[in-house]
C-alpha positions as CSV (number, residue, x, y, z in Angstrom):
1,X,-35.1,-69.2,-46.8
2,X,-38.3,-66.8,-46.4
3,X,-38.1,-68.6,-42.5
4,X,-34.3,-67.6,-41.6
5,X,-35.2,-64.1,-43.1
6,X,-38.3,-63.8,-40.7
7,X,-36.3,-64.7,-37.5
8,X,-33.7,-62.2,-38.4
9,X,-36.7,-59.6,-38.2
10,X,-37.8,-61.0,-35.0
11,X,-38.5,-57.6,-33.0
12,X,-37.4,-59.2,-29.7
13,X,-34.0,-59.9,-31.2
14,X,-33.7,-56.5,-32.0
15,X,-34.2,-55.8,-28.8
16,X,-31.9,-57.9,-27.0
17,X,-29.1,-56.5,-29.2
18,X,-29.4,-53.2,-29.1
19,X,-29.0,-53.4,-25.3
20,X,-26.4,-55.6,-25.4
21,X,-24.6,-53.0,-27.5
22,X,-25.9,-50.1,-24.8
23,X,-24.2,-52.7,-22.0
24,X,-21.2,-53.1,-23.7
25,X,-20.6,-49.1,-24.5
26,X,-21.7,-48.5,-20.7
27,X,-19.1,-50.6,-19.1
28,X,-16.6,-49.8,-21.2
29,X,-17.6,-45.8,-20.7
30,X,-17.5,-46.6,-17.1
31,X,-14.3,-48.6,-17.2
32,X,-12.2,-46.2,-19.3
33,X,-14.0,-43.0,-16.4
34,X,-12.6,-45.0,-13.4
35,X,-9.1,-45.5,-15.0
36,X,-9.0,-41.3,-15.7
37,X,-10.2,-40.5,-12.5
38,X,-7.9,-42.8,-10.9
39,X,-4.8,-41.2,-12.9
40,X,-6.4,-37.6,-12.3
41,X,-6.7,-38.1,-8.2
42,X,-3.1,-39.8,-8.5
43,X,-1.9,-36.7,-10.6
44,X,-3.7,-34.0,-8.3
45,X,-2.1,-35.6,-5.1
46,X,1.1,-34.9,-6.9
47,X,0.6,-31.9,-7.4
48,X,-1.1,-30.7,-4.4
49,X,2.1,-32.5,-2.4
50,X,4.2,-29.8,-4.4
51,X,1.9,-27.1,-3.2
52,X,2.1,-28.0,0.6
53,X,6.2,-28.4,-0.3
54,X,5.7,-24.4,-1.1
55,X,7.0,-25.8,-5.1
56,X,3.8,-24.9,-7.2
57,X,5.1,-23.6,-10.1
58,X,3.5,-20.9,-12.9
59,X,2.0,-23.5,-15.3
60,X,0.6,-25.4,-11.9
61,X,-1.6,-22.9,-11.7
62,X,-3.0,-23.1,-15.1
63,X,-3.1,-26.8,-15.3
64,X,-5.7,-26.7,-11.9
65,X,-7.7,-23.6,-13.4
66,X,-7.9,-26.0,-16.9
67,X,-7.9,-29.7,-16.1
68,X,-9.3,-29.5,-12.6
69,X,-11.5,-26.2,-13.4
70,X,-11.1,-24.7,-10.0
71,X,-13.0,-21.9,-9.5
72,X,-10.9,-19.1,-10.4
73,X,-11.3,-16.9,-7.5
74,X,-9.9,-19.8,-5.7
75,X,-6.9,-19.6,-8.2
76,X,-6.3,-16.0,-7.3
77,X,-6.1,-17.0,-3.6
78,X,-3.6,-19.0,-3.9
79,X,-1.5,-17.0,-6.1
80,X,-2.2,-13.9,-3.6
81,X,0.0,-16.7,-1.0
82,X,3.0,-15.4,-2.7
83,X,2.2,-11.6,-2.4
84,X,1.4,-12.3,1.8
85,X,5.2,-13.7,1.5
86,X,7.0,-10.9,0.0
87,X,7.3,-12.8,-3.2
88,X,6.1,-10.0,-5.7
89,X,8.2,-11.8,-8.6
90,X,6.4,-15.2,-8.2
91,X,3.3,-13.6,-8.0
92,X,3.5,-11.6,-11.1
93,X,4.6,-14.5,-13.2
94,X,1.5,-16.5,-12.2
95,X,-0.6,-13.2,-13.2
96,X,1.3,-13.3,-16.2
97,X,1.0,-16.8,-17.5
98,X,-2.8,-17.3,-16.4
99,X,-3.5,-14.4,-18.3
100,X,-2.3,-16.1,-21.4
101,X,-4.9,-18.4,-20.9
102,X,-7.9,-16.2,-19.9
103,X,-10.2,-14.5,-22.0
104,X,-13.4,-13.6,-20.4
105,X,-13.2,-9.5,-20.3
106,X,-14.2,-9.5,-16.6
107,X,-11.3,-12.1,-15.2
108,X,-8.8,-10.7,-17.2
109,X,-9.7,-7.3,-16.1
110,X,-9.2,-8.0,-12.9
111,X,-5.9,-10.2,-13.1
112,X,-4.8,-7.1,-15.2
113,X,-5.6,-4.9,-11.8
114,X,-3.8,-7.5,-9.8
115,X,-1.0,-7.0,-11.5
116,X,-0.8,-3.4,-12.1
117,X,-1.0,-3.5,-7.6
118,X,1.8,-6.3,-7.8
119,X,3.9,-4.5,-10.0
120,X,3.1,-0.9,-7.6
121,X,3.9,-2.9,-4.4
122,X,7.4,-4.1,-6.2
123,X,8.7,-1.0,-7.0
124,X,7.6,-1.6,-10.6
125,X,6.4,2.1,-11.3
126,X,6.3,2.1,-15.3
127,X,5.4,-1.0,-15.6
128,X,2.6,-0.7,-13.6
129,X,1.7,2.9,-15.2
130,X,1.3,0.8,-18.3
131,X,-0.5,-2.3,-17.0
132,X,-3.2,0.4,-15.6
133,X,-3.0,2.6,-18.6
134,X,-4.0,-0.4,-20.6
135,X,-7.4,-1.2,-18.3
136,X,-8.1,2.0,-18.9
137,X,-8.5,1.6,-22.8
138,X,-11.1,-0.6,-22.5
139,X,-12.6,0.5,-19.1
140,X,-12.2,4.3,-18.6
141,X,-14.7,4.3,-15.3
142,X,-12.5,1.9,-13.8
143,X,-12.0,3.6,-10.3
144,X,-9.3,1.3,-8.9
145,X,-7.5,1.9,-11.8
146,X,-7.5,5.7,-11.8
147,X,-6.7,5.6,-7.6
148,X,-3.4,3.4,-8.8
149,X,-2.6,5.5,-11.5
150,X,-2.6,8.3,-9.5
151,X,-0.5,6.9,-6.9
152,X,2.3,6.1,-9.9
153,X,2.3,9.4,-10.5
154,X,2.5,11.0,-7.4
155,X,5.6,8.5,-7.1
156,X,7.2,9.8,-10.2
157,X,7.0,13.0,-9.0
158,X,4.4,13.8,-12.2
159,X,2.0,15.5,-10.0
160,X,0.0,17.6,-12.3
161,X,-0.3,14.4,-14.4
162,X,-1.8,13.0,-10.8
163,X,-4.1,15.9,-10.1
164,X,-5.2,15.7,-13.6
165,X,-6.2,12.1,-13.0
166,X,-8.0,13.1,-9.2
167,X,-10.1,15.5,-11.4
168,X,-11.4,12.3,-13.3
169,X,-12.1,10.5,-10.2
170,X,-13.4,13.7,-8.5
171,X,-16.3,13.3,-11.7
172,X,-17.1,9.9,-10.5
173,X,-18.4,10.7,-7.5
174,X,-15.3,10.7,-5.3
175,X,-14.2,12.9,-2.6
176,X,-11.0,14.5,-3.9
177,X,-10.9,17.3,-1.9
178,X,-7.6,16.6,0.5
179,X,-6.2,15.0,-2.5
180,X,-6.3,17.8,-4.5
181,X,-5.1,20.0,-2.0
182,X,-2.2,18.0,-1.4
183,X,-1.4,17.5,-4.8
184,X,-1.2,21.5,-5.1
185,X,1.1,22.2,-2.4
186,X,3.1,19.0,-4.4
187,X,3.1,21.0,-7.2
188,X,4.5,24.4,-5.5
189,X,7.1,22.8,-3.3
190,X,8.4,20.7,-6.7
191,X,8.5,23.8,-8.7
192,X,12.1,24.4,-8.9
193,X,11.8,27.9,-11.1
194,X,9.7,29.8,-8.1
195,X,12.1,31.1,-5.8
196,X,11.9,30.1,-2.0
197,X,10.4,33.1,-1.1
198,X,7.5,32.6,-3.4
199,X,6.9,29.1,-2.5
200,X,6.6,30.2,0.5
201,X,3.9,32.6,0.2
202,X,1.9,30.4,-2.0
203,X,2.2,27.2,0.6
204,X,1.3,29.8,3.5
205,X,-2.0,30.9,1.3
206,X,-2.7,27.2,1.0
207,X,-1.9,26.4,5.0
208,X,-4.5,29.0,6.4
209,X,-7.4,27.6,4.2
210,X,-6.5,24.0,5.0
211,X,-4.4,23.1,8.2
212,X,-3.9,19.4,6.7
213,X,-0.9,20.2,5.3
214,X,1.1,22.1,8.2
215,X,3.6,19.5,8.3
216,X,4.4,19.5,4.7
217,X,4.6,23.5,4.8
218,X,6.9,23.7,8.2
219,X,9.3,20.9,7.1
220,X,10.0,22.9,3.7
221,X,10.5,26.1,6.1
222,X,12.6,24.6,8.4
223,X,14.9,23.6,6.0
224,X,14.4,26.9,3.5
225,X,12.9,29.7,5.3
226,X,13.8,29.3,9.4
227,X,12.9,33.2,9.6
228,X,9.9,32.5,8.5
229,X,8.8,29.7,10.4
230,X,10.0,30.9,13.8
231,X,8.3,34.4,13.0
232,X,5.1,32.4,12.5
233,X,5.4,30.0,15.2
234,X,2.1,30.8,17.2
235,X,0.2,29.9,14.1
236,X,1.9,26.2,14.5
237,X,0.6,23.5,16.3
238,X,3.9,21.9,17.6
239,X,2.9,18.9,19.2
240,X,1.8,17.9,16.3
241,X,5.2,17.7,14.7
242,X,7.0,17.1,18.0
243,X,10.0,14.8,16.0
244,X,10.8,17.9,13.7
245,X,11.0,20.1,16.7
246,X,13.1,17.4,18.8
247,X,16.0,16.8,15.8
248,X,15.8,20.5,14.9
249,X,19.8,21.5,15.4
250,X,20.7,23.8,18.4
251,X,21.8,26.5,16.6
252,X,18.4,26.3,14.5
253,X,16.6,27.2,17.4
254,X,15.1,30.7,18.1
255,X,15.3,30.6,21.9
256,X,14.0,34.0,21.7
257,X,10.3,32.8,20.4
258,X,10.6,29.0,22.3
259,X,10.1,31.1,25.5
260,X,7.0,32.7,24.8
261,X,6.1,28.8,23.2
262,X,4.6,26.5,26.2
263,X,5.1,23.5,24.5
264,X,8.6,24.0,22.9
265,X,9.4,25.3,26.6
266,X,8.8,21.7,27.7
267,X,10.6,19.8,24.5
268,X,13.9,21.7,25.0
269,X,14.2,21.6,28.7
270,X,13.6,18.0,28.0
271,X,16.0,17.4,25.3
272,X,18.6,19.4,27.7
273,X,18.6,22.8,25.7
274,X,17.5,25.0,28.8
275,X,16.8,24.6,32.6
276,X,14.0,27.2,33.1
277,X,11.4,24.1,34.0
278,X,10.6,21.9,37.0
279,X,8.3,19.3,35.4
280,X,6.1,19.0,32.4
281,X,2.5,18.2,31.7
282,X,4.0,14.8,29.5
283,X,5.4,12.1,31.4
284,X,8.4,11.4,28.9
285,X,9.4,15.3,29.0
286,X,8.5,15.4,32.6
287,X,11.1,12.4,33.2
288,X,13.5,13.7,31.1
289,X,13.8,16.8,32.9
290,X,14.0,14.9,36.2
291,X,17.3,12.9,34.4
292,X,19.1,16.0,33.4
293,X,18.6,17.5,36.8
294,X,20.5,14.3,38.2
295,X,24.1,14.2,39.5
296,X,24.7,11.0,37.1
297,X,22.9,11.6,33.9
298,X,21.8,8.3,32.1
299,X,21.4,9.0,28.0
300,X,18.1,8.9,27.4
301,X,16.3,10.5,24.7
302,X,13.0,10.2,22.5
303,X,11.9,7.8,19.9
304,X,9.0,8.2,17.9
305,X,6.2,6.5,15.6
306,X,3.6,7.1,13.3
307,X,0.3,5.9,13.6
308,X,-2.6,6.3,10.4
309,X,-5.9,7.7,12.2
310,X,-7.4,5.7,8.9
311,X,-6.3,2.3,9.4
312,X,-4.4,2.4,12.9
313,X,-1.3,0.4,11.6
314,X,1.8,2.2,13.2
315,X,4.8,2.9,11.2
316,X,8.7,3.8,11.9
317,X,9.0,6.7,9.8
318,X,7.0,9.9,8.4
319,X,5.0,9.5,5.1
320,X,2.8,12.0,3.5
321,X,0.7,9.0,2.3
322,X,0.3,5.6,4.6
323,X,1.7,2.6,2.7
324,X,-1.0,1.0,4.0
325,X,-4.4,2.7,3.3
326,X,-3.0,5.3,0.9
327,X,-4.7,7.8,3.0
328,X,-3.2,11.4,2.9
329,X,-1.7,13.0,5.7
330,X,-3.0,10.6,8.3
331,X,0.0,10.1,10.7
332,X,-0.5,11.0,14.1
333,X,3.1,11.2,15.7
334,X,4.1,9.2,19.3
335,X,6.8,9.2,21.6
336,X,8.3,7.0,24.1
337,X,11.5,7.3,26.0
338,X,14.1,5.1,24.9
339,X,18.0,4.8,25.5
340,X,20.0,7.1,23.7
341,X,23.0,6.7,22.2
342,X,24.6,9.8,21.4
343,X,26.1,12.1,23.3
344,X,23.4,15.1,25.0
345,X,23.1,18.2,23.1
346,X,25.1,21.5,24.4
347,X,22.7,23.1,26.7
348,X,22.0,26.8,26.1
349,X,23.8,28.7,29.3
């Protein structure tokens, strides 16, 4: 008995057993990681054969931010395919559900700011108002936040709320200067209780300090205070609003002050309004007046763009702010001859 109890105590059996049992737990570890890995890479292809189909859904993304633990900058790049496509709803439900399942401050800050921008770039003012409003609770330095908030503002037409906000990023260390000029002469031309006259006088005040906004000030007097405008019109620099000048209506027009006006002399005996001139310094004008001169008049006219000194993307039509950069009052205006297709304008006998 005392023999059988000895062997059992052998040390070297002991041994043997123990890494039997290590074997045993090692191949069957190993076994069972092959078989996951197997039904992972067979699940991933799936699911990456929906992504090249364009049919990643919402919860996709979660499940390869989870079980795959892609990095989540490379999440947000493939959620941001949706927003190069036009496809502001898609993208703002993926920002939506993965921020159900993030809770590091940082990340969801920022898919917070990526949605706000969605939501801006959708049309989604108030919503986005609020999506920034909320950042802003728990990061009140957050300049991105404060730029975008701004915007929404200046898009709901709440512009002292938007100079307000400039002010705070003015105390971070950001050049607000054209902003806040802007934003005043906002204010003025928005404020519906001055009378025309008034506004007129306090844009004029603002417009000899700070040319940048001319245009703003001679589109509100072309359309308010003619009198004014065409009494001031050496103070203009005309060229620079050529496309106001060109659609401005014939009987709009003081012929009286376009003759002493070089450039205007060109632009109407261009557009067919007077034939005091021979050529013009600009080739389009310059042609133009060679077609109206011609037996057999072909309709031709000017069309124009707008091109953002900031970030040189061109764009059909006139905005105080580019859609692209968000840069204030950087259009530069172009024209080209192109065919018309309207009837010439009554020339002045």
């Amino acid at each position: 008995m005392d023999n059988i109890v000895l062997e059992y105590r052998d040390p070297l059996l002991g041994i043997i057993i123990i890494v039997a049992l290590i074997f045993i737990i090692s191949f069957i570890t190993y076994s069972y990681g092959i078989y996951k890995e197997r039904n992972a890479r067979k699940d991933y292809r799936k699911l990456s054969l929906r992504f090249e189909l364009g049919k990643l859904k919402e919860e996709d993304y979660v499940h390869l931010y989870k079980t795959y633990n892609l990095p989540f900058d490379s999440i947000l790049l493939l959620a941001s395919s949706f927003l190069h496509k036009g496809d502001y709803n898609k993208a703002i439900s993926v920002y939506l559900t993965l921020l159900e399942h993030v809770n590091d401050r940082v990340k969801k800050e920022e898919l917070l700011e990526l949605l706000g921008t969605t939501y801006f770039k959708g049309g989604f003012l108030q919503r986005s108002k609020e999506i920034f409003l909320r950042i802003l609770k728990f990061s009140p330095h957050n300049k991105n936040a404060l730029k975008y908030l701004l915007l929404v503002s200046e898009k709901l037409k709440d512009f002292k709320k938007a100079k307000e906000i400039a002010s705070c990023l003015e105390e971070l260390d950001i050049d607000m200067k054209i902003d806040k000029i802007y934003l005043d002469a906002l204010i003025i031309l928005n404020d519906s209780i001055l009378s025309f006259e008034r506004r007129t006088e306090l844009l004029y005040e603002i417009f000899k300090e700070h040319k940048i906004i001319e245009r703003i000030f001679v589109s509100f007097l072309i359309q308010f205070n003619k009198p004014f405008f065409w009494e001031h019109i050496k103070e203009f620099d005309c060229s620079k609003f050529i496309d106001i000048m060109w659609y401005l209506n014939f009987d709009d027009i003081d012929f009286n002050k376009v003759l002493d006006n070089s450039f205007l002399l060109e632009v109407y005996n261009a557009k067919g309004h007077l034939k005091n001139l021979e050529h013009s310094h600009d080739f389009d004008l310059d042609i133009l007046m060679l077609i109206n001169r011609h037996e057999h008049k072909i309709n031709a006219t000017l069309d124009f763009e707008f091109i953002c000194s900031s970030c040189k993307h061109s764009h059909p039509v006139f905005d105080t702010r580019c859609p692209h950069c968000h840069n204030i009052l950087t259009f530069n205006v172009k024209h080209h001859l192109t065919k018309s297709f309207y009837e010439p304008y009554q020339s002045l006998q």
